[in-house]
OpenMM code with the backbone's topology and positions (N, CA, C; nanometers):
from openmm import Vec3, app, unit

residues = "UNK UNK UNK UNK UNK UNK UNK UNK UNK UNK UNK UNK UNK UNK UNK UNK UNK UNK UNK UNK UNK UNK UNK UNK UNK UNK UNK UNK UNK UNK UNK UNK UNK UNK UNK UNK UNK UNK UNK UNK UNK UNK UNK UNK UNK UNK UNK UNK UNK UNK UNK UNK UNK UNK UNK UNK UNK UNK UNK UNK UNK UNK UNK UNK UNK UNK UNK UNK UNK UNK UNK UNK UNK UNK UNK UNK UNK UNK UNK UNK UNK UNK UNK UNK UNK UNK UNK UNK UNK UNK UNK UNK UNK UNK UNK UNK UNK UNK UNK".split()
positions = [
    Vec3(10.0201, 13.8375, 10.8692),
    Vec3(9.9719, 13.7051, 10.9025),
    Vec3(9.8969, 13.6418, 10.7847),
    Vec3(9.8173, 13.6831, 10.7289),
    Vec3(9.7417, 13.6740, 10.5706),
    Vec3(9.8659, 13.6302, 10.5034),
    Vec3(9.9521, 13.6891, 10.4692),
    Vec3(10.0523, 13.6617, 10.3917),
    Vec3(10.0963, 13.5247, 10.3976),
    Vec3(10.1153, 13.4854, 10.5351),
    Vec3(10.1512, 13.3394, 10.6057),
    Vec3(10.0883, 13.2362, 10.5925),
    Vec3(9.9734, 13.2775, 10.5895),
    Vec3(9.8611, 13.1549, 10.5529),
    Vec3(9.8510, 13.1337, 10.3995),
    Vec3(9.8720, 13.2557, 10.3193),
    Vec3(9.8223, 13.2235, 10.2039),
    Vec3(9.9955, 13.1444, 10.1467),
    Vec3(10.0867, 13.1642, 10.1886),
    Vec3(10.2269, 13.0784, 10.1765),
    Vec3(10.1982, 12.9364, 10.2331),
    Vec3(10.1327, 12.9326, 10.3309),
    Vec3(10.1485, 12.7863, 10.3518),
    Vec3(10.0697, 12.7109, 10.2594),
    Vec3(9.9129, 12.7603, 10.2493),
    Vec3(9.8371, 12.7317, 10.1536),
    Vec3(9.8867, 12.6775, 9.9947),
    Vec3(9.9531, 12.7783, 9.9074),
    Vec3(10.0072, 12.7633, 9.8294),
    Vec3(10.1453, 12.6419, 9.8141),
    Vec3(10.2335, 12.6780, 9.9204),
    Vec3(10.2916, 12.5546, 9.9434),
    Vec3(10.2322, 12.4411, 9.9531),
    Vec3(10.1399, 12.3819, 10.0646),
    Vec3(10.0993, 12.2681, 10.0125),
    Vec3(10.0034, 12.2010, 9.9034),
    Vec3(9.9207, 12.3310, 9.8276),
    Vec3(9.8808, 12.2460, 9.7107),
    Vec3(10.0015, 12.2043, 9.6108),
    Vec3(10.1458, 12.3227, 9.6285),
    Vec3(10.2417, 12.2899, 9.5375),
    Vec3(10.3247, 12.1048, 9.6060),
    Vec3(10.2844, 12.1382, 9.6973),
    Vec3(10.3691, 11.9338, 9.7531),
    Vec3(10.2625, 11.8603, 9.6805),
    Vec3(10.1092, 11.8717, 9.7086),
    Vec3(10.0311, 11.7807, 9.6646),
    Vec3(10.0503, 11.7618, 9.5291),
    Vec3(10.0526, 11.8738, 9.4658),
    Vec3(10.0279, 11.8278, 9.3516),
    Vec3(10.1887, 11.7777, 9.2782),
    Vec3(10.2542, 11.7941, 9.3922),
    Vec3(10.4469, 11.6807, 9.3556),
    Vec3(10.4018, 11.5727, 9.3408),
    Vec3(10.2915, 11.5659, 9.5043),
    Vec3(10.2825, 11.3955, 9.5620),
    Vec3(10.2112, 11.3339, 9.4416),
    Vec3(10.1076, 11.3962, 9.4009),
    Vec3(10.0191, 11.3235, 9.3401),
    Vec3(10.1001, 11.2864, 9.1501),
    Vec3(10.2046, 11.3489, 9.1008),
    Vec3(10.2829, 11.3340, 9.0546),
    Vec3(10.3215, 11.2004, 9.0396),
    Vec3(10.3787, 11.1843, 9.1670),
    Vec3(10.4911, 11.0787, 9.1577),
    Vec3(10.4110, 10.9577, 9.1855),
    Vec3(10.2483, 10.9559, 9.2716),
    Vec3(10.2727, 10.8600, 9.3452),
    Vec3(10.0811, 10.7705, 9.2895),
    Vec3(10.0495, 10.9059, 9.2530),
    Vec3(9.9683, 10.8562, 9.1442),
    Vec3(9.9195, 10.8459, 9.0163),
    Vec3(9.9440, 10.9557, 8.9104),
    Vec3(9.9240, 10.9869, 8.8284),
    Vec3(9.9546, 10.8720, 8.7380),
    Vec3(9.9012, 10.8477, 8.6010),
    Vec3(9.9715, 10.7400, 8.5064),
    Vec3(10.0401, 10.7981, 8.4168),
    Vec3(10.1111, 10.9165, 8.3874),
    Vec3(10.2188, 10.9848, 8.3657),
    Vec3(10.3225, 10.8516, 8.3127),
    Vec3(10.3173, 10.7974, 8.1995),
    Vec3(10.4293, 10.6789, 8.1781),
    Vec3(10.5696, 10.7084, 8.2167),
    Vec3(10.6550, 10.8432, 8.1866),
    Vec3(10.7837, 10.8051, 8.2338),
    Vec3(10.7680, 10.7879, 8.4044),
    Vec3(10.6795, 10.8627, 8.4869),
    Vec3(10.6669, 10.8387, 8.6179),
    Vec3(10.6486, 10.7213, 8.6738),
    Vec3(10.5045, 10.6858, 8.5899),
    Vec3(10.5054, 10.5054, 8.5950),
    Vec3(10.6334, 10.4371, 8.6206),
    Vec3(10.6776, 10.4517, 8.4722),
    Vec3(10.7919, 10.3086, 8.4509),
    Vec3(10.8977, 10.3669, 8.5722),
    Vec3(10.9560, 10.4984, 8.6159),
    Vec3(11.0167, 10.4804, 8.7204),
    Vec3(10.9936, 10.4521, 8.8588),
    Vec3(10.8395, 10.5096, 8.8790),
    Vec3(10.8164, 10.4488, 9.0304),
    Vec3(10.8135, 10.3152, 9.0335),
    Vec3(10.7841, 10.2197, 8.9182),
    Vec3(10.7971, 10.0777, 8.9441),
    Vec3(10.9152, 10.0466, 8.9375),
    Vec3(10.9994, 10.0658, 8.8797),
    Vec3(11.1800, 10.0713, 8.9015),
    Vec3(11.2001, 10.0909, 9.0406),
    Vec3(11.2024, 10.2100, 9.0936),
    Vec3(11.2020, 10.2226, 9.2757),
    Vec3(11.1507, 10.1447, 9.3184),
    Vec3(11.0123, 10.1234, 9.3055),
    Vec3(10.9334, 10.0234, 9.3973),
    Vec3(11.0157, 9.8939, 9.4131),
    Vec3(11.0204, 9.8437, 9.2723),
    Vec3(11.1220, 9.7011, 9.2705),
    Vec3(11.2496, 9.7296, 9.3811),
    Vec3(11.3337, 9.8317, 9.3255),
    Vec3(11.4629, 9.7919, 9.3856),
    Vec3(11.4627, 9.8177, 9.5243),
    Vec3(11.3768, 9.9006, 9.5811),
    Vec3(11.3531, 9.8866, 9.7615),
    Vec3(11.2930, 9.7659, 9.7790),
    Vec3(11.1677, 9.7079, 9.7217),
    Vec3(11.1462, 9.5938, 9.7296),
    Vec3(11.2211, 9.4430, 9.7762),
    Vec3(11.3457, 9.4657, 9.6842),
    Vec3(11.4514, 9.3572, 9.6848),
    Vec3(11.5673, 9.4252, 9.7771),
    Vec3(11.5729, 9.5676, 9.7966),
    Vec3(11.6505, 9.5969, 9.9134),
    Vec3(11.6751, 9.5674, 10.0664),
    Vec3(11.5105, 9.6233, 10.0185),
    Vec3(11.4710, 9.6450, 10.2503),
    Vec3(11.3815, 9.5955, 10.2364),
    Vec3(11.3079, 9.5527, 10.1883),
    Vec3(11.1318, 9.4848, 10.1882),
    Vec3(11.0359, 9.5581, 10.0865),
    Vec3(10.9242, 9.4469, 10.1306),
    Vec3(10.8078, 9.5291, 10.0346),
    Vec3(10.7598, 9.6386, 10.1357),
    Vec3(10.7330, 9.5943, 10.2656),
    Vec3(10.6786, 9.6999, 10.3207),
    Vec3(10.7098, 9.8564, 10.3432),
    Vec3(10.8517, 9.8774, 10.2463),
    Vec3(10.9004, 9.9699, 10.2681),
    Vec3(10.8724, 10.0635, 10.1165),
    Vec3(10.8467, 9.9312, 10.0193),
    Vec3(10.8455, 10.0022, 9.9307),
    Vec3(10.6731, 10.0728, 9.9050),
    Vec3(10.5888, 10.0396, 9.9916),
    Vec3(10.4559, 10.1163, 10.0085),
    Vec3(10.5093, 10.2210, 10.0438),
    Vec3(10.5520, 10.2934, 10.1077),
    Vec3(10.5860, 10.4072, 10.1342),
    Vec3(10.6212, 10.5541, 9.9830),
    Vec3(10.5885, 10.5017, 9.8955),
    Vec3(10.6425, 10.5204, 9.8150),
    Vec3(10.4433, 10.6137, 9.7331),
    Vec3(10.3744, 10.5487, 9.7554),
    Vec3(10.2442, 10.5590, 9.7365),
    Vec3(10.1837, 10.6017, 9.8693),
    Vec3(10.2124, 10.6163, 9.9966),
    Vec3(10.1751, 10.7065, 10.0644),
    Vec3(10.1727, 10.8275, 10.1103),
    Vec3(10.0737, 10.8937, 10.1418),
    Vec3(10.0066, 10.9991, 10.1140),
    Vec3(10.0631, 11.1350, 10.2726),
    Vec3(10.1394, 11.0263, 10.3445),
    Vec3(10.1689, 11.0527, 10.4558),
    Vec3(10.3330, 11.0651, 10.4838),
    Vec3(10.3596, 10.9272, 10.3984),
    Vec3(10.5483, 10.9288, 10.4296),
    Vec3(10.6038, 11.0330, 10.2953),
    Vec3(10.5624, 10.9795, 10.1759),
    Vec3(10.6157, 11.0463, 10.0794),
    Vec3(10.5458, 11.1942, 10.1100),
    Vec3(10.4329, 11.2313, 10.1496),
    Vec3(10.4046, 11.3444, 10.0989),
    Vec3(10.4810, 11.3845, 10.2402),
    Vec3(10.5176, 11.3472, 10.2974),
    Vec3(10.5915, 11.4428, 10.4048),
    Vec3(10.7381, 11.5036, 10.3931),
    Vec3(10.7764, 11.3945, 10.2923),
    Vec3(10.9520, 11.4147, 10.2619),
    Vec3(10.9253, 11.5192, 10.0960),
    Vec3(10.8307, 11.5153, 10.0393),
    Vec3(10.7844, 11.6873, 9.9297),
    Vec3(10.7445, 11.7550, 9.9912),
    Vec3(10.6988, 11.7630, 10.1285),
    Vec3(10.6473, 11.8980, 10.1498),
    Vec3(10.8049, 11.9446, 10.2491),
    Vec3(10.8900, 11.9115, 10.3065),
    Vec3(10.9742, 11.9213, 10.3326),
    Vec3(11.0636, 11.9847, 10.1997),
    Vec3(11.0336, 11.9239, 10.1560),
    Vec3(11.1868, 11.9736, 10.0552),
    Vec3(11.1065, 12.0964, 9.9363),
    Vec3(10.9655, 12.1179, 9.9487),
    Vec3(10.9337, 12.2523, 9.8778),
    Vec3(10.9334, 12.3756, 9.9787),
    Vec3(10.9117, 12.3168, 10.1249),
    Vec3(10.9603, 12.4391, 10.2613),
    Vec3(11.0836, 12.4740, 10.1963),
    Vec3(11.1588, 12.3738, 10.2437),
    Vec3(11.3126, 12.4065, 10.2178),
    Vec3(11.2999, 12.4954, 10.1028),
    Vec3(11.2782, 12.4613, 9.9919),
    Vec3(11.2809, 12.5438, 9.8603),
    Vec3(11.2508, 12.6374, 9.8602),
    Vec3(11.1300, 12.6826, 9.9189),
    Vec3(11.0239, 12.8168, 9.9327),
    Vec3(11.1502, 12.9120, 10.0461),
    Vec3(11.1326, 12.8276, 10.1444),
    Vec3(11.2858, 12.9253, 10.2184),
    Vec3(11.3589, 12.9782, 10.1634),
    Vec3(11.4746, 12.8826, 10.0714),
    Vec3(11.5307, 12.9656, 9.9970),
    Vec3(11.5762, 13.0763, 9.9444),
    Vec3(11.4016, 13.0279, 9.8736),
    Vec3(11.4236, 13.2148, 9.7876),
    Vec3(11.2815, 13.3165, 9.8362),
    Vec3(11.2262, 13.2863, 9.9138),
    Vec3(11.1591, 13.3771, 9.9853),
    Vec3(11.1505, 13.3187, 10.1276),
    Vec3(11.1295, 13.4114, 10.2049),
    Vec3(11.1456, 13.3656, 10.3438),
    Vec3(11.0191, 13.3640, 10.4234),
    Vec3(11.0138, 13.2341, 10.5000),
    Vec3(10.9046, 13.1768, 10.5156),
    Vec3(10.9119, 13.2062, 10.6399),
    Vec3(10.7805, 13.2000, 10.7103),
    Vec3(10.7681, 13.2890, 10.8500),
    Vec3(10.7268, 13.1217, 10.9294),
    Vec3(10.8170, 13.0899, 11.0889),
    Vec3(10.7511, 12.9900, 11.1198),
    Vec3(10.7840, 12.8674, 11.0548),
    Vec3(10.9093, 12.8244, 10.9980),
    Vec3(10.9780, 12.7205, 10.9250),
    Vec3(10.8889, 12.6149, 10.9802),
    Vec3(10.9344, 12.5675, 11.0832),
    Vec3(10.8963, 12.4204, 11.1505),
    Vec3(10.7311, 12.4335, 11.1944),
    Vec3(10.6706, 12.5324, 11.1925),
    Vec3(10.4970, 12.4958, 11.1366),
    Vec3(10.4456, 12.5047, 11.0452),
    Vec3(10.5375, 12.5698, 10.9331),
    Vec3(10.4953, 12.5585, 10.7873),
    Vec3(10.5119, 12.4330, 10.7913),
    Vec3(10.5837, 12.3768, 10.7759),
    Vec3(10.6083, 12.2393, 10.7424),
    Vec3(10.5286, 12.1315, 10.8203),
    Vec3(10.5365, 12.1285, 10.9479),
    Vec3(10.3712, 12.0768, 10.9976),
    Vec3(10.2317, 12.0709, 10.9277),
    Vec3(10.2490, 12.1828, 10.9059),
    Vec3(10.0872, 12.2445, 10.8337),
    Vec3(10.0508, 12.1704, 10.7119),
    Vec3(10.1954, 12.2015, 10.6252),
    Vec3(10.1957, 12.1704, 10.4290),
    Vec3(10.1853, 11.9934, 10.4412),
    Vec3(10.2808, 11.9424, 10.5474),
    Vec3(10.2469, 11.8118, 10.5315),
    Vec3(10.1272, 11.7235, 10.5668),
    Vec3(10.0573, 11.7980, 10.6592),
    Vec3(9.9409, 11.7304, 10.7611),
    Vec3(9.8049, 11.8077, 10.6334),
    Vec3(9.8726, 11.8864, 10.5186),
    Vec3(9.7162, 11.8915, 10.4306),
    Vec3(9.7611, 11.8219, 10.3085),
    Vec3(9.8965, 11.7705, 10.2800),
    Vec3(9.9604, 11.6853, 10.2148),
    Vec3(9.8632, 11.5873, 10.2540),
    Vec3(9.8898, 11.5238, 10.3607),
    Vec3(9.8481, 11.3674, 10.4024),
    Vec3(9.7153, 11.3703, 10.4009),
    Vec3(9.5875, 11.4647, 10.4138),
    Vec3(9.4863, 11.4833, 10.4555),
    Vec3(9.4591, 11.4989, 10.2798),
    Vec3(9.4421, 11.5676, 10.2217),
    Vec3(9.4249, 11.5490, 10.0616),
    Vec3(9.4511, 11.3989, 10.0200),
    Vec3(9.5501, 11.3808, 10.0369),
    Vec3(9.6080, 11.2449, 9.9759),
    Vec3(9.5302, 11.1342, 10.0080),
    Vec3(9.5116, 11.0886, 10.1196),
    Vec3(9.4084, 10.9831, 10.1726),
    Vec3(9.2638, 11.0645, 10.1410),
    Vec3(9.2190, 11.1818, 10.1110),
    Vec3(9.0851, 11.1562, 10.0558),
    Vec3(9.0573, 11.1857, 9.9449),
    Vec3(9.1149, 11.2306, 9.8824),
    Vec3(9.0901, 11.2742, 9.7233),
    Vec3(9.1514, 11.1314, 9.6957),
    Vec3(9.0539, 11.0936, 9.5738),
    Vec3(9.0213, 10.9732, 9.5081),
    Vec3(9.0042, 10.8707, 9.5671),
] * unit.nanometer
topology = app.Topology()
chain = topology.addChain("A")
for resn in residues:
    res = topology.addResidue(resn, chain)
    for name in ("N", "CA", "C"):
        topology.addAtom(name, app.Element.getBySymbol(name[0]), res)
């Protein structure tokens, strides 16, 4: 069970620190492409869609998803569908309070 916690743990500082990657950092090639995305959803589907893009909740939910998935992979994760509960809900919970 230790083992489990310290996997989920590790998993989600590894999403946060994706999220915080993409969605804040001033990282210039990240920059100039999240404003590229931002624009072209912008002029796609709306602006309101392209916030999603800087949240701490939608985006960090679709990285912590896809580092489960990953972590599955190649080691096997106990409890798929509450890891992923877990990694995203300290995804979103970091994200809205750090900084």
């Amino acid at each position: 069970m230790i083992e489990a916690l310290a996997l989920c743990i590790l998993m989600a500082l590894a999403a946060y620190r994706i999220f915080r990657l993409l969605a804040v950092d001033d990282f210039p090639p990240i920059v100039w492409a999240r404003d590229r995305v931002d624009d072209w959803i912008a002029e796609t589907v709306g602006d309101e869609w392209a916030d999603g893009l800087t949240c701490p909740w939608c985006l960090g939910a679709h990285i912590s998803f896809a580092v489960v998935a990953l972590t599955d992979a190649f080691a096997s994760v106990p409890l798929v569908g509450l890891q992923l509960a877990a990694v995203s809900t300290i995804v979103g919970i970091l994200g809205s309070k750090v900084d």
